[in-house]
N, C-alpha and C positions, 0 to 999 in steps of 0.2 A: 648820800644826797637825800635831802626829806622830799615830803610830798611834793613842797613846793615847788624844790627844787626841781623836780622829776618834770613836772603841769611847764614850767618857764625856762626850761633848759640852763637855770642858770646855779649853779651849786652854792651851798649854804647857805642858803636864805628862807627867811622864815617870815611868816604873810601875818602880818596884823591884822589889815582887814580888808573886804573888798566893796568899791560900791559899786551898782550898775544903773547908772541912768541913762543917756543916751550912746555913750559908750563906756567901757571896764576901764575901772580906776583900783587900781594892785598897790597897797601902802604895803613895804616889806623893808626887813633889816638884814644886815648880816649876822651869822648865827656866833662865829667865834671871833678872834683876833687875829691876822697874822702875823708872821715874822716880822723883823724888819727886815725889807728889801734892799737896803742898803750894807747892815754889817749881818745879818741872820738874828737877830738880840730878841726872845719869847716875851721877855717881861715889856712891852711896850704899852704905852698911856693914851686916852684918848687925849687929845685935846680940845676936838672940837667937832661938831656934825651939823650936815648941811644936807639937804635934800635935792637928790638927783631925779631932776622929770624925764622920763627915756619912751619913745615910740617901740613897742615891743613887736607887738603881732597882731593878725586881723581874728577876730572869733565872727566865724560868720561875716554879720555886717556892721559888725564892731568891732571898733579898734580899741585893743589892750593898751594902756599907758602903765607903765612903771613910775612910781613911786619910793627909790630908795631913799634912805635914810645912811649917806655914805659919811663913816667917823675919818679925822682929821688924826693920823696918831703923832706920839713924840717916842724918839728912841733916849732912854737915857745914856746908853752907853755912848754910841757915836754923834749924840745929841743932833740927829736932820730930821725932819716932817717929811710923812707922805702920808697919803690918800688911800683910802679902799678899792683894793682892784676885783671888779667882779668881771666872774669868766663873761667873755662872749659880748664885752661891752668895752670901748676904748676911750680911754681918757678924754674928756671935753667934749664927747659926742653926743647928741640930743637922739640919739637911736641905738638900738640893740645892733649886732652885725648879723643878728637873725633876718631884724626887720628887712636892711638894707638889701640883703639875700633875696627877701622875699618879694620886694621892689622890684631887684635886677632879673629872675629869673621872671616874672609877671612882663616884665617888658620884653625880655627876650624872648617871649612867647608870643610876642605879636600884640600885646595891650598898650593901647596907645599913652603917652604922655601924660594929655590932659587927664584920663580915663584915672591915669594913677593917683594922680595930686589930689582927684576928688575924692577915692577912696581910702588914700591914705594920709589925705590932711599932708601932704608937701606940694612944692612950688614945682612944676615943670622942667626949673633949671635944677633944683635938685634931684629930682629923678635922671635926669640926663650926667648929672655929676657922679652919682652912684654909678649909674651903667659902665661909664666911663673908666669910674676907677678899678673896676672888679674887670675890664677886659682888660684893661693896663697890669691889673694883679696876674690873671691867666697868661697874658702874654709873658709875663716874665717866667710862669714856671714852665711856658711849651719854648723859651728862647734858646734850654740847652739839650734838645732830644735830637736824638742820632739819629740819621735816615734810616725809612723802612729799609727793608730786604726784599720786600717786590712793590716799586715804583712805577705809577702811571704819570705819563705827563702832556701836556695837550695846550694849545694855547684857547683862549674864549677874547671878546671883544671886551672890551670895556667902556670906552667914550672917543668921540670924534677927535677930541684935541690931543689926547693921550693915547689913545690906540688900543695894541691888544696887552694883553697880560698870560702870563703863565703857569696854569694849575700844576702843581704837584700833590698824587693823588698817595693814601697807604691803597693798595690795592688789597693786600690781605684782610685790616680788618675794615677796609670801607669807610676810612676819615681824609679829607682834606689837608695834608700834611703842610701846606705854604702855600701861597699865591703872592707871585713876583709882577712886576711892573715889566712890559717887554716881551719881546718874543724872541731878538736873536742876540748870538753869542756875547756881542759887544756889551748890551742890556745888561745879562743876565753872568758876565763874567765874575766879579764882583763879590755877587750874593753865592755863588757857586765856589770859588775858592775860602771863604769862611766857613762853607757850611761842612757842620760835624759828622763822621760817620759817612763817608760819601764812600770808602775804599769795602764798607760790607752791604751795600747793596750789590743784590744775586742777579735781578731783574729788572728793566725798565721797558716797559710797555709803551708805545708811540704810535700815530701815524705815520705814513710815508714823508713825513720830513726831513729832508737833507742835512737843515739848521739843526734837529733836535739828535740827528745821529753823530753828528761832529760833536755835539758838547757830551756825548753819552761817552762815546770811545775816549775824552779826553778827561773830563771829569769824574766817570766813574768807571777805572779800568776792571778790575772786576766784573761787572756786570755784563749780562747776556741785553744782548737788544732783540724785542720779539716787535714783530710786527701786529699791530690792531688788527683783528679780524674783520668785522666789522668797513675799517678804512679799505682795505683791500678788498674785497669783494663789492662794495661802492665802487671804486673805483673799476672793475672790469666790467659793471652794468651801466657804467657812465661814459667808457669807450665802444661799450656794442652800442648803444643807445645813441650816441653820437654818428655811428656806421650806417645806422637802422638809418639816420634821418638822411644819407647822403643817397641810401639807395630806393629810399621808398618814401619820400617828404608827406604825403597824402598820409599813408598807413600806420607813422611816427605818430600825426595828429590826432590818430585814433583812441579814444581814453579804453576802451575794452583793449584791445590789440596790445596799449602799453602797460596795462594792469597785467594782462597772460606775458608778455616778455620777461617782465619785472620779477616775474615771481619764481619760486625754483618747478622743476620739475613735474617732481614728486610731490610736488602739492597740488595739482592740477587735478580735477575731473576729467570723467574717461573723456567727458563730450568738449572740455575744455582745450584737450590733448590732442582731439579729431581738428578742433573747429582753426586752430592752432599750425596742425599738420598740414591742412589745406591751403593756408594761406603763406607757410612756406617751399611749399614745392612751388609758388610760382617766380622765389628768388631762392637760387640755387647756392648762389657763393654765400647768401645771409643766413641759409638754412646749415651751414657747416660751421658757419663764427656762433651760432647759437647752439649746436649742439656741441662746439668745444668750450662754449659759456657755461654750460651746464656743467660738463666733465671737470670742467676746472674749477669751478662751486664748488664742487662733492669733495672735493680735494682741499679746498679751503677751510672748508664746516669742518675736519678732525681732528681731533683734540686728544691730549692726555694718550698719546699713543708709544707704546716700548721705543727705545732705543731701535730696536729689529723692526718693529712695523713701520717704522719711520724711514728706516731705508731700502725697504719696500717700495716704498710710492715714490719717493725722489726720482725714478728713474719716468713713471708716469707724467709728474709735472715737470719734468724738464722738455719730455716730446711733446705737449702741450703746449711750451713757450715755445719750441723749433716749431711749432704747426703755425702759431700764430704770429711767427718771424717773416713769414711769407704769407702775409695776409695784411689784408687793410689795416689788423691791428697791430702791428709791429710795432709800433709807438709802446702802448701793452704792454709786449713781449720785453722792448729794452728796461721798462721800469721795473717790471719780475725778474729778468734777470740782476740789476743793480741790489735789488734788497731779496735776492732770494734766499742766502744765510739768515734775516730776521721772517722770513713767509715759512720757511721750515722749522723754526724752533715755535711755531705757532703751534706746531705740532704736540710739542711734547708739554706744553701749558695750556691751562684753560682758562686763564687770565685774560681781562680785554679793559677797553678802555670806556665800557658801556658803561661804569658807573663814574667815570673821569666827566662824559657826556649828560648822567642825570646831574652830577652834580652843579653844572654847567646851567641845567634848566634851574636847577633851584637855586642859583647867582640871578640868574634873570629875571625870576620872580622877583628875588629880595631889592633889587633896583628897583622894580616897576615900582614898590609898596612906600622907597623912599624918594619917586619921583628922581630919581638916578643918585648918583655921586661924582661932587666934585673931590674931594681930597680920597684919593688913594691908600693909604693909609686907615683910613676908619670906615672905608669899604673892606680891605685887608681883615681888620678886627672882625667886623660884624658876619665876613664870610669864618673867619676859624669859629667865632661862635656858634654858628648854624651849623657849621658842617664839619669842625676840627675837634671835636672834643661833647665830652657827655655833656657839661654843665654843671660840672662838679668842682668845686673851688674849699681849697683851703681855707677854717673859718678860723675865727680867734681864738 
């Protein structure tokens, strides 16, 4: 490749001259001849040269225009015409596929429309034409990749008329693997029996969902189903907290009183712990559901734990569910026991569904920024572009 080549990313060409007035004007040629792309034939003729105007790249706050000088050749063997292919540029197009690159990722970054057309001398619709075809390009090379091996899945809102939709997250390396329309089975059938690779996923991560354990056991038998740590422990500070309000409605209202509830234990000050204790000894039955609220925390929070320490404890949270079977929580205790097979293999992963949830907020943003979405589909797109994939696209 020459200099030039090296400065324009474009091989064999060689720069006549440049001029710089309010932006860079690149006059350049091809440096050799090639094959015929029809029969392979060396000895081929020019016939004819025309000059190719191409949008290349920005320098600064200038924009590079190309300048080639593209020859017309004749094959004599198999006597057909064709054209000069230069790398990284496609037939009949008025721009580099650097340029267009350069467009798509500038947009993808959050730079608006108009902001581009002024900088880069195109129309609006064409910026939005380009975005368009490079996530239509990506879509097709993420449309045959086989499911992770440790799967998060979660549903998020979407819109009033359409409802919720459903993330599927890689948990391992922290991409956005799909997002479906729907949240139950009926939905979600469909896209679940096409999809590749479903028989080697290891793991799926969930909340306490009924709907998402039926399509796991059925669609991915393989897989282990763990429960969201996170969801679980929300939910046993949303049935004490519930209890709290039946037996103390005044003390519930309390913003101090439900900030110290709220919080674990062991993160309390000595005086936090006193002021705490005092206000439970004057409810005796609240003062046992909070201290097996806590017990049953501790139990929750462990992670990555052997095969042996795990059945270890098992015996601990099960007389915790028997304690709180015969208690105001027993509501509680039936939903622990129903998913306590996914609440114990919590144990031995450290997996959760907390980045299933950031990614969630950053869906929410990217609405706010487009004033929402109506078609499904090109919200679909713009979320794997944010959140499915580096930005990294096969060029020409």
């Amino acid at each position: 490749m020459s200099h030039a080549g090296t400065i324009l990313g474009i091989t064999e060409l060689e720069v006549e001259r440049v001029d710089r007035t309010d932006n860079i004007k690149v006059y350049a040629r091809p440096t050799k001849r090639p094959d015929c792309i029809h029969c392979g034939h060396t000895e081929i003729k020019i016939k004819a040269t025309y000059e190719r105007t191409l949008k290349h790249t920005r320098q600064g706050n200038q924009l590079l225009t190309l300048y080639l000088k593209s020859p017309k050749y004749y094959c004599p063997r198999c006597h057909k015409y064709f054209r000069h292919r230069f790398q990284g540029v496609r037939p009949r197009y008025r721009s580099s596929e650097a340029f267009r690159l350069e467009v798509f990722e500038a947009h993808e970054g959050g730079v608006s429309q108009r902001k581009l057309s002024q900088t880069h001398h195109s129309s609006p619709a064409t910026v939005e034409r380009w975005y368009q075809a490079f996530l239509q390009q990506k879509r097709s090379e993420m449309s045959n990749r086989p499911c992770p091996r440790v799967l998060g899945i979660d549903e998020h809102f979407f819109t009033r008329k359409k409802g919720y939709a459903t993330t599927l997250v890689d948990l391992k390396n922290h991409k956005v693997f799909d997002v479906v329309l729907g949240r139950s089975e009926l939905s979600l059938r469909r896209y679940l029996q096409r999809l590749p690779g479903k028989d080697q996923v290891q793991v799926i991560v969930m909340d306490l969902s009924a709907t998402y354990r039926s399509i796991a056991r059925r669609y991915f038998p393989n897989a282990t189903i763990v429960a969201d740590r996170f969801h679980v422990i929300r939910l046993v500070n949303q049935h004490f907290l519930k209890v709290w309000q039946q037996h103390d409605p005044e003390g519930r209202r309390n913003r101090g009183l439900l900030s110290l509830m709220r919080r674990h234990e062991w993160r309390l000050s000595s005086e936090q712990r006193d002021n705490l204790g005092l206000y439970l000894d004057d409810f005796p039955v609240l003062k046992v559901m909070y201290e097996a609220k806590q017990q049953l925390n501790q139990l929750l929070l462990l992670k990555t734990l052997t095969r042996k320490r795990a059945k270890r404890s098992l015996p601990k949270l099960l007389a915790l569910i028997e304690q709180l079977s015969a208690s105001p929580l027993h509501s509680l205790a039936n939903t622990l026991t129903s998913w306590l097979e996914p609440i114990v293999a919590m144990w031995r992963f450290s997996k959760s569904n907390g980045i299933t949830e950031g990614f969630h907020t950053k869906m929410e943003m990217m609405s706010r920024r487009a004033f929402g979405f109506r078609n499904f589909e090109n919200y679909r797109l713009r979320v794997l572009t944010h959140c499915g994939w580096n930005g990294i696209i096969n060029r020409v």
